[in-house]
FIKOLZA-1660 file (N, C-alpha, C; in steps of 0.1 Angstrom, whole numbers, plus 5000, padded with zeros to 4 digits):
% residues 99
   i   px   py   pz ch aa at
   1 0264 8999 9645  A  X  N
   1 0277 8995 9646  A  X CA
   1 0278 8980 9640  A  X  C
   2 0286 8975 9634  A  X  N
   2 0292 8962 9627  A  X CA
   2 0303 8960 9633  A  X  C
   3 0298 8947 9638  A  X  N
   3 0312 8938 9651  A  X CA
   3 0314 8925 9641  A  X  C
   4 0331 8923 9642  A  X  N
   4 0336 8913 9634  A  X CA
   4 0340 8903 9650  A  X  C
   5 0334 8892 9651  A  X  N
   5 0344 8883 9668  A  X CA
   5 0351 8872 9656  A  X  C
   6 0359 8865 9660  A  X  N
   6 0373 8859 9658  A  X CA
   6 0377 8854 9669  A  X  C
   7 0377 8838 9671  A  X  N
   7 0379 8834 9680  A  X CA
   7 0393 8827 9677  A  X  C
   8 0404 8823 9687  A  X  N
   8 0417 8815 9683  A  X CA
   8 0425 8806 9692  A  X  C
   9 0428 8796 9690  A  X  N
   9 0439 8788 9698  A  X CA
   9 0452 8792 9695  A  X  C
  10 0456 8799 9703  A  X  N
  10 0472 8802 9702  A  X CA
  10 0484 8791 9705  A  X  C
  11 0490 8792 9700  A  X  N
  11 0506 8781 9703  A  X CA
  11 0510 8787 9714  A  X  C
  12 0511 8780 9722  A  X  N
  12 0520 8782 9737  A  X CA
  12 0531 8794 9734  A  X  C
  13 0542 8783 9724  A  X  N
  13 0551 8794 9722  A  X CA
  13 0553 8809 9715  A  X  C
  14 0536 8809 9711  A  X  N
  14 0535 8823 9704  A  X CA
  14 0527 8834 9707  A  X  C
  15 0523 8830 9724  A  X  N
  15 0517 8840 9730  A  X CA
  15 0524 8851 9729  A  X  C
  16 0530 8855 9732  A  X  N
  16 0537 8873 9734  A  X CA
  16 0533 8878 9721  A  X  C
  17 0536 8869 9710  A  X  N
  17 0539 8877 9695  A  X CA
  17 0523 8879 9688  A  X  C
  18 0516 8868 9691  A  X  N
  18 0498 8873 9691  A  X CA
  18 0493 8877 9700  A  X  C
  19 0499 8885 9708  A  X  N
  19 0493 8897 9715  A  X CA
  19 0500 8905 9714  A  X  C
  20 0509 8906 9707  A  X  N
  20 0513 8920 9706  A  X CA
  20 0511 8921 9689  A  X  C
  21 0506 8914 9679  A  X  N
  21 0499 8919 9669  A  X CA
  21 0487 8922 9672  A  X  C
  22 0472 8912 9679  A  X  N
  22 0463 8915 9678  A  X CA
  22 0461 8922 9691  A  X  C
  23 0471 8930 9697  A  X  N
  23 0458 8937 9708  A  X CA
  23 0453 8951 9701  A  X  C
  24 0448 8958 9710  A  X  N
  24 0444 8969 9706  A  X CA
  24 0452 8984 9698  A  X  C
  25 0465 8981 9704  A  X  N
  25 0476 8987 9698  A  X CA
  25 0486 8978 9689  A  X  C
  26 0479 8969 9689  A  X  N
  26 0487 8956 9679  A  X CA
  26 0490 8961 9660  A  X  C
  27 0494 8950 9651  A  X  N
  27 0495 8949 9639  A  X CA
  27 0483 8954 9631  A  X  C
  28 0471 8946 9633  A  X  N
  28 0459 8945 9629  A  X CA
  28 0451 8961 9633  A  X  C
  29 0452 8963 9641  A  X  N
  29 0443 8983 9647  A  X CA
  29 0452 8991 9640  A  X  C
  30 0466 8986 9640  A  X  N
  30 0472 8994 9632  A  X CA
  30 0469 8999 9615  A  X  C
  31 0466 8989 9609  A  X  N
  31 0462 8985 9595  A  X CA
  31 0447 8989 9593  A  X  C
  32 0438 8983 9600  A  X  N
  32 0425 8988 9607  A  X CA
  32 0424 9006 9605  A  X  C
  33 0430 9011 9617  A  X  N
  33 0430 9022 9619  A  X CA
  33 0435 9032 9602  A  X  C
  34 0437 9028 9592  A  X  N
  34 0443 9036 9578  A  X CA
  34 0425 9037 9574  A  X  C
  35 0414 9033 9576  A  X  N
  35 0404 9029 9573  A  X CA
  35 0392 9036 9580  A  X  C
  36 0390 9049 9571  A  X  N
  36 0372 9059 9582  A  X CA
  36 0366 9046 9587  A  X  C
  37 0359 9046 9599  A  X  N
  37 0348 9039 9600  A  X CA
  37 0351 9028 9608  A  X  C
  38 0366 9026 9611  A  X  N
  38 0370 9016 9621  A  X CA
  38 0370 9024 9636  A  X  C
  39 0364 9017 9643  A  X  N
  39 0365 9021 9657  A  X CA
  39 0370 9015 9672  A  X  C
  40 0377 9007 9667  A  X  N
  40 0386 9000 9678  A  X CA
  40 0384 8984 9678  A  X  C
  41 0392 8975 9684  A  X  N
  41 0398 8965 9688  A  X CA
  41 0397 8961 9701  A  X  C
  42 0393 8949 9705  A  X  N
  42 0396 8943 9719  A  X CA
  42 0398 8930 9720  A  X  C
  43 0408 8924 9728  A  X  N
  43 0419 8912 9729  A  X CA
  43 0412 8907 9742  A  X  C
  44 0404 8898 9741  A  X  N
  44 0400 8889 9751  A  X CA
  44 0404 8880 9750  A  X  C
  45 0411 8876 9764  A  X  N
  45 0418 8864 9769  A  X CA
  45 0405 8854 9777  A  X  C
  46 0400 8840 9775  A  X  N
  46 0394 8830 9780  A  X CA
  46 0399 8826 9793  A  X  C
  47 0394 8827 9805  A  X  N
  47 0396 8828 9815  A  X CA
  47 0403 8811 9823  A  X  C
  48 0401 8801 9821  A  X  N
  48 0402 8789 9817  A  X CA
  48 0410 8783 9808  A  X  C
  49 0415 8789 9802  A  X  N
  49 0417 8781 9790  A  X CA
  49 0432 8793 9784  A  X  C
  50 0442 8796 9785  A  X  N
  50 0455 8803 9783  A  X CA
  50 0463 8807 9773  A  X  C
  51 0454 8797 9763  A  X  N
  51 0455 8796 9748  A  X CA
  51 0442 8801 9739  A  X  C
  52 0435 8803 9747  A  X  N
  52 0421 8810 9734  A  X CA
  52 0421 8824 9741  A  X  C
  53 0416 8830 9732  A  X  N
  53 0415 8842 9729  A  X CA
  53 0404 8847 9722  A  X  C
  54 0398 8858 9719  A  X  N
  54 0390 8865 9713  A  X CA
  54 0388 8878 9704  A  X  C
  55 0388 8884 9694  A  X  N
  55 0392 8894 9694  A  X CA
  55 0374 8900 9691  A  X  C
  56 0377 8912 9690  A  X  N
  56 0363 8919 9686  A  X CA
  56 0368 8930 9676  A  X  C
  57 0366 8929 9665  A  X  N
  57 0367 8945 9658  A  X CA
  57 0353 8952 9658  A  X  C
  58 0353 8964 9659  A  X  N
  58 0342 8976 9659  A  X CA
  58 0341 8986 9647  A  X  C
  59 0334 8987 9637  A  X  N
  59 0332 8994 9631  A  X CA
  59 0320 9002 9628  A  X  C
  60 0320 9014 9622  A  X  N
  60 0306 9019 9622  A  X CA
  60 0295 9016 9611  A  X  C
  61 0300 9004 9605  A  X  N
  61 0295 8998 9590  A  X CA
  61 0295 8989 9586  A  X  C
  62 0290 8976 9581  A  X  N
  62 0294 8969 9571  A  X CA
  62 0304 8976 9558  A  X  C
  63 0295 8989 9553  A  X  N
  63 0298 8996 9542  A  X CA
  63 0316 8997 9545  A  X  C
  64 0315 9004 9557  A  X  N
  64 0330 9010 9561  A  X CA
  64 0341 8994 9562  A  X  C
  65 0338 8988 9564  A  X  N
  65 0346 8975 9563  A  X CA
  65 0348 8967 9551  A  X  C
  66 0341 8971 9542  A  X  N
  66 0341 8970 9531  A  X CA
  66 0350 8974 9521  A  X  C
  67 0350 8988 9522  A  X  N
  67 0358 8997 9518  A  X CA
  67 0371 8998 9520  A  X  C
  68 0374 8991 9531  A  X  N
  68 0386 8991 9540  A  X CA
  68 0390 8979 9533  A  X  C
  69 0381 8967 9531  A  X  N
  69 0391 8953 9524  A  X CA
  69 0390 8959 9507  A  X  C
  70 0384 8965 9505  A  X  N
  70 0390 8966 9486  A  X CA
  70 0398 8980 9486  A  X  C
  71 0398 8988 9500  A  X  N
  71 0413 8991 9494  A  X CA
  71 0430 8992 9502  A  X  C
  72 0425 8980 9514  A  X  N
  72 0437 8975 9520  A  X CA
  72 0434 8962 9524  A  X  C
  73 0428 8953 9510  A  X  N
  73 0427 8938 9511  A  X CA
  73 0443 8931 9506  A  X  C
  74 0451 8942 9503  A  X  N
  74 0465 8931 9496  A  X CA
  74 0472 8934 9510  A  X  C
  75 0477 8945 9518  A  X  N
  75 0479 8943 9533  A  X CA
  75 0471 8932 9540  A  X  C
  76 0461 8937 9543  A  X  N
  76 0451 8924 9549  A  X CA
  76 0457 8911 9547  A  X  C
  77 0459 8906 9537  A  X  N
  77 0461 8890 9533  A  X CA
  77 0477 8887 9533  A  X  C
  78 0486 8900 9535  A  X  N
  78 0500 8894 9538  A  X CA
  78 0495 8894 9553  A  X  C
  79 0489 8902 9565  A  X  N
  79 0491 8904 9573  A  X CA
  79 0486 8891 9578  A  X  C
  80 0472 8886 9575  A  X  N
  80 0469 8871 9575  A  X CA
  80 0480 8861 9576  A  X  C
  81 0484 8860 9564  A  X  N
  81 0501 8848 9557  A  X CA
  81 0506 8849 9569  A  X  C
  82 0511 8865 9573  A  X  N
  82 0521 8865 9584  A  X CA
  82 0519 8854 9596  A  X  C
  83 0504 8858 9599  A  X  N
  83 0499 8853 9616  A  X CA
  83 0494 8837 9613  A  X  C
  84 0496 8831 9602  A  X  N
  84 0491 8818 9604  A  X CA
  84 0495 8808 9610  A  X  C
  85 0510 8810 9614  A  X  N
  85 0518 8804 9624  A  X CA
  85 0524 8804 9639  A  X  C
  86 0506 8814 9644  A  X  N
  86 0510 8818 9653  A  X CA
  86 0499 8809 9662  A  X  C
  87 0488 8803 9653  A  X  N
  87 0475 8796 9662  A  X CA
  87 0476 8782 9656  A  X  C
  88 0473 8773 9663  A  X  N
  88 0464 8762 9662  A  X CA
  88 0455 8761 9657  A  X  C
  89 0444 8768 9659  A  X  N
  89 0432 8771 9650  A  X CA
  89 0429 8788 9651  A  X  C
  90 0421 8794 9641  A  X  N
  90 0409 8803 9641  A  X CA
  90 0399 8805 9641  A  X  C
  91 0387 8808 9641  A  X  N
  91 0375 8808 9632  A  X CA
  91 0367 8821 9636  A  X  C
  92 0358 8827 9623  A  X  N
  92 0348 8833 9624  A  X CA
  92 0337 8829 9632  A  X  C
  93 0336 8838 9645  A  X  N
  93 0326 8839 9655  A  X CA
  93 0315 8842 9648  A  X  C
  94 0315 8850 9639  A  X  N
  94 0304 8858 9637  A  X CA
  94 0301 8872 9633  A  X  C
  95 0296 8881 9625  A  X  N
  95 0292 8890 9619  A  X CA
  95 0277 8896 9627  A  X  C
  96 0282 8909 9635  A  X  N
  96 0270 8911 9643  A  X CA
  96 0264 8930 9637  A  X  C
  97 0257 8932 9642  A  X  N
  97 0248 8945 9642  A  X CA
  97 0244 8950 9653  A  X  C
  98 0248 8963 9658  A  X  N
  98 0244 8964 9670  A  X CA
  98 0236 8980 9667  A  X  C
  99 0228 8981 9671  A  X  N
  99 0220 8997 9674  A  X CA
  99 0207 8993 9666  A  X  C
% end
């Protein structure tokens, strides 16, 4: 399995609207999900902290995530554009391997 984490400061005022793109039935699984090899999404909230967040995507591949950005990387990058005004910051957690 290939895990993508994504860590984010959300704007106060744009909680509702970044969780209801990135949860698990959000914008992103939706777009995700057009893609063999994706296997789900999870929206972790920071227990402490109101405004960070976490996401996790699951896939069965590097390969399959691959495939998925060169042939829905021009979705991908509006859907990006769209959400840039939704955090304070983002960053790449990390690129994992699991099995």
């Amino acid at each position: 399995m290939y895990i993508i984490v994504w860590e984010y400061q959300v704007k106060k005022d744009k909680l509702d609207e970044f969780i209801k793109i990135y949860s698990a039935h959000g914008d992103w699984s939706e777009l995700f999900r057009k893609a063999p090899g994706y296997l789900g999404t999870e929206l972790m909230h920071v227990e402490n902290d109101p405004e960070r967040y976490l996401t996790i995507d699951r896939w069965d591949s590097n390969g399959s995530f691959e495939v998925f950005l060169s042939r829905w990387g021009k979705e991908y990058g509006e859907l990006d554009k769209l959400c840039k005004g939704l955090t304070e910051d983002e960053k790449l957690l990390g690129k994992f391997f699991q099995g």
